[in-house]
C-alpha positions as CSV (number, residue, x, y, z in Angstrom):
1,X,5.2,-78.9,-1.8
2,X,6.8,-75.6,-2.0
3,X,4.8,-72.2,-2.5
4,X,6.5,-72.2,-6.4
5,X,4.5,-75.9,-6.8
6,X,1.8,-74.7,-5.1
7,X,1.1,-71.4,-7.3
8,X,2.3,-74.1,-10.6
9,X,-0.8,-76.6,-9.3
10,X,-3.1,-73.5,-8.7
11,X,-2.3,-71.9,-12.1
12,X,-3.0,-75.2,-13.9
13,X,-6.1,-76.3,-12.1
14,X,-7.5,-72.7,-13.0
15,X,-6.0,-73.1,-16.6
16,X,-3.9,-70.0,-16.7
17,X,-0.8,-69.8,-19.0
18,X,2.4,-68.0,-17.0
19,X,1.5,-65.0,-19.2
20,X,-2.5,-64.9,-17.9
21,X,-1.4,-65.5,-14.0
22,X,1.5,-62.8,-14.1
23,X,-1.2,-59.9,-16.0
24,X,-3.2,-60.9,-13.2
25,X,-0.9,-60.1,-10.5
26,X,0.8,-57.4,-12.5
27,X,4.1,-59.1,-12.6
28,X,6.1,-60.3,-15.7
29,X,5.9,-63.8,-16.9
30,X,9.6,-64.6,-16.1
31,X,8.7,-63.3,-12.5
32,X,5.7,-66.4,-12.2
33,X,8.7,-69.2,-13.9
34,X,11.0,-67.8,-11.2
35,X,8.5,-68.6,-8.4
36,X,7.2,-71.8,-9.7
37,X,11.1,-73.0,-10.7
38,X,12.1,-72.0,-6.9
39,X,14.6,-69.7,-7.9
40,X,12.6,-66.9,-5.6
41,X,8.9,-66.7,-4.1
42,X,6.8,-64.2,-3.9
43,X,6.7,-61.7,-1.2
44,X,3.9,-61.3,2.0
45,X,2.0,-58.6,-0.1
46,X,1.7,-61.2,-3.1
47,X,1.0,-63.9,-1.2
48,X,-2.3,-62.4,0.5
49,X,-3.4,-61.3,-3.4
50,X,-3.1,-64.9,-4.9
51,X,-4.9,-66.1,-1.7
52,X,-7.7,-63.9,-2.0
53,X,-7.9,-63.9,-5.3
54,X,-8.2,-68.1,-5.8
55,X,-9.8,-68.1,-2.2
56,X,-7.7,-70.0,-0.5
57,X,-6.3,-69.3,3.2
58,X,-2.9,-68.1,3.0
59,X,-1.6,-71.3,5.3
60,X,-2.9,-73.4,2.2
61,X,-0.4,-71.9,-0.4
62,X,2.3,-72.4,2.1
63,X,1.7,-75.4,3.1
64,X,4.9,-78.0,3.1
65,X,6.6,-75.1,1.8
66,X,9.9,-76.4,4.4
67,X,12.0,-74.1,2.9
68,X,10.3,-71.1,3.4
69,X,7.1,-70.9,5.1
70,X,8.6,-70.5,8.4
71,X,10.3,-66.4,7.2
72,X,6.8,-65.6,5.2
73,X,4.9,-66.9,7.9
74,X,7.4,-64.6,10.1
75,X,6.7,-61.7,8.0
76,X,3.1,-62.4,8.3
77,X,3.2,-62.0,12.1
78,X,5.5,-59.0,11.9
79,X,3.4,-56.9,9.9
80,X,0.1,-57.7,11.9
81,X,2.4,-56.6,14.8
82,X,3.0,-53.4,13.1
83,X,-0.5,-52.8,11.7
84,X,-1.7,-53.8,15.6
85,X,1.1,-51.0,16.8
86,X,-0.2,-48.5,14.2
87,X,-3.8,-49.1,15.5
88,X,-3.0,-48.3,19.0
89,X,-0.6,-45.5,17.6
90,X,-3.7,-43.9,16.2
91,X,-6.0,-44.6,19.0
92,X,-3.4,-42.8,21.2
93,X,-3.5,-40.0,19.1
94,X,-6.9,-39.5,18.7
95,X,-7.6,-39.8,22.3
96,X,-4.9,-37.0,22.7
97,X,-5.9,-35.0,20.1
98,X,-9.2,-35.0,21.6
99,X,-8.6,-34.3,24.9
100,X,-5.9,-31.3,23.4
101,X,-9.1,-30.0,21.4
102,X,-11.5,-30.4,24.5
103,X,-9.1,-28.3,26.4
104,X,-8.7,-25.6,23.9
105,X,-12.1,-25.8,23.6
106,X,-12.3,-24.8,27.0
107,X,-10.0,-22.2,27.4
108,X,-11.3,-20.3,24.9
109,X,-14.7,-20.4,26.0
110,X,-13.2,-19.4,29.8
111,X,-11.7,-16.4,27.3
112,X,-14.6,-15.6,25.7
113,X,-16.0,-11.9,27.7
114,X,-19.6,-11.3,27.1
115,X,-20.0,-7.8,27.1
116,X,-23.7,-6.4,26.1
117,X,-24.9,-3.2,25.9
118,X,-28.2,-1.5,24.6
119,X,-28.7,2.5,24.7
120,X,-31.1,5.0,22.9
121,X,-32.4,8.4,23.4
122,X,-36.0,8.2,21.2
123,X,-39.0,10.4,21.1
124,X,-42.5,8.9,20.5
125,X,-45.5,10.5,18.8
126,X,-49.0,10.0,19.2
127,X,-49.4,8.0,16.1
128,X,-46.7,5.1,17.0
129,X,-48.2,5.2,20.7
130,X,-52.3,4.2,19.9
131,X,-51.8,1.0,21.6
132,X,-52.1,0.4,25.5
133,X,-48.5,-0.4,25.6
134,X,-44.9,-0.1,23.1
135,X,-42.3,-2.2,23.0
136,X,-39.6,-0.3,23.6
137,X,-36.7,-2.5,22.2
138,X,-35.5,-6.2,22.5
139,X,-32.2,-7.3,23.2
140,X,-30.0,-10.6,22.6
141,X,-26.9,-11.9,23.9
142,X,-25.1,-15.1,24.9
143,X,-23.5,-16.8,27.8
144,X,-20.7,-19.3,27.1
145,X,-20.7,-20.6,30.5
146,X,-22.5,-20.3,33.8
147,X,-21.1,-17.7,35.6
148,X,-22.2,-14.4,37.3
149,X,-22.2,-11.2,35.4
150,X,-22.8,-7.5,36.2
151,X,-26.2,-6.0,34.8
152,X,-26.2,-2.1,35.0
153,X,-29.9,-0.6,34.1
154,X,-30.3,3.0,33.6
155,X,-33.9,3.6,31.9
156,X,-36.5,7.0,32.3
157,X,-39.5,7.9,30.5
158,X,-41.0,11.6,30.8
159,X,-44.3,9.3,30.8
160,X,-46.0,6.1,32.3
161,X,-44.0,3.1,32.9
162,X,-41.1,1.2,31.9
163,X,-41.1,-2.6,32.5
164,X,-37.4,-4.3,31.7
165,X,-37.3,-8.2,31.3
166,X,-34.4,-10.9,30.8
167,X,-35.2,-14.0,29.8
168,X,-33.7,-17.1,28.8
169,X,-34.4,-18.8,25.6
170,X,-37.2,-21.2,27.4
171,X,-39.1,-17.6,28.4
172,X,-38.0,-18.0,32.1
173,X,-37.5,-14.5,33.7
174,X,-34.1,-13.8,35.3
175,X,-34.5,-10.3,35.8
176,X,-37.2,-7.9,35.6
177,X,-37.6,-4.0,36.6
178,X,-40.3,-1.6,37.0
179,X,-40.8,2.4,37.6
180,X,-40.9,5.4,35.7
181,X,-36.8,5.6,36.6
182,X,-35.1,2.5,36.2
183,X,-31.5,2.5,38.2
184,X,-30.0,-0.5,39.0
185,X,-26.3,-2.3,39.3
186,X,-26.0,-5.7,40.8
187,X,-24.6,-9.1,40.4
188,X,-26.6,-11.5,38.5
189,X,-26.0,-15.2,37.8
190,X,-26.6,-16.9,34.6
191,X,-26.7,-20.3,33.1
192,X,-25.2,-20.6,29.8
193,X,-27.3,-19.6,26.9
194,X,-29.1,-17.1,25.1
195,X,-30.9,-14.4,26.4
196,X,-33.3,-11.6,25.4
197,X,-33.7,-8.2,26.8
198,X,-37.2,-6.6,26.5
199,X,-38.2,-2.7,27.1
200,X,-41.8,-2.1,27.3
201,X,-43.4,1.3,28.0
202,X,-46.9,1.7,29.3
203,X,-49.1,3.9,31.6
204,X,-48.1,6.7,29.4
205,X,-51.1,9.8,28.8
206,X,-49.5,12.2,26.8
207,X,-49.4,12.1,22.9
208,X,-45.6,12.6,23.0
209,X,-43.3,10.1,25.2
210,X,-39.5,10.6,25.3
211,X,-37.7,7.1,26.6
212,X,-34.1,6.8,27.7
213,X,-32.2,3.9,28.1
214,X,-28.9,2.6,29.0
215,X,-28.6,-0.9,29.7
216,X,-25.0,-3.0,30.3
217,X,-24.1,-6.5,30.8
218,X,-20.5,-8.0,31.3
219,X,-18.4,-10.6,33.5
């Protein structure tokens, strides 16, 4: 039975006129007499509708088709080819893309310069000092990546005592200096993160306090 007869057979066991099973398909009437009449046959695209639509595997419709099963059947296996080729096409370029992303990703952090600094010149009156100790000023800034960076502290107070932390974002000191004069350049290394800077004064007498600070941090 060729695919024509078997598309004829399926139409009349589902009692569809030529006119019903062509609107179906969106094809013209004289399209579904040409295929049932074996003057052409339908094409691989077609052939998986009508065998999803009535259900059926697509080696059913073919089947004893002599005269033509073997090319559809060919074009069957060709296209899963291709679709199998365009999988593996994509997977290659998302893996590619990926990895391109990952290493612009980082580059640009490697490129990324952290470069922090905090200064101020302030006077203090005995009505902002009533308390046993000020904070001063706090501080933020980032690391994009472990590395070392250079901390410069400059910090005086005509007063008491000035106590300068760095923390990370978990409250675990990295740095901390104490002294009426705070002077200090070194090398410091840091894990990547976030990190706050804290200035607090203390020890002070005198109703008026004047507080210097100068404080820089770069790679």
């Amino acid at each position: 039975m060729s695919i024509g007869e078997q598309i004829n057979s399926l139409r009349k066991r589902n009692s569809l006129s030529q006119d019903d099973f062509a609107n179906m398909f969106h094809v013209s009437r004289q399209t579904i007499s040409n295929w049932e009449n074996g003057k052409s046959y339908p094409d691989l695209e077609m052939i998986i509708k009508i065998s999803n639509y009535f259900k059926i595997s697509v080696d059913e419709l073919l089947k004893n088709d002599t005269k033509n099963d073997t090319k559809i059947v060919e074009k069957i296996d060709d296209e899963k080819r291709k679709k199998r080729k365009y999988f593996i096409l994509l997977i290659v370029i998302c893996v590619i893309g990926s990895a391109l992303i990952l290493i612009l990703y980082n580059k640009y952090q490697e490129s990324i310069a952290v470069n922090f600094s905090m200064k101020k010149h302030e006077t203090y009156k005995s009505t902002e000092i009533k308390e046993l100790s000020l904070n001063v000023a706090n501080g933020y800034f980032s690391v994009p990546k472990n590395e070392k960076l250079d901390v410069q502290v400059h910090g005086v107070t005509d007063d008491g005592k000035l106590h300068l932390t760095i923390m990370n974002q978990d409250n675990n000191i990295y740095y901390r200096l104490d002294g009426q004069e705070l002077n200090d350049l070194q090398t410091l290394y840091f894990e990547k993160g976030s990190y706050i800077i804290q200035i607090v004064a203390d020890d002070f007498t005198e109703d008026i306090i004047s507080i210097e600070y100068n404080i820089d941090i770069s790679n």
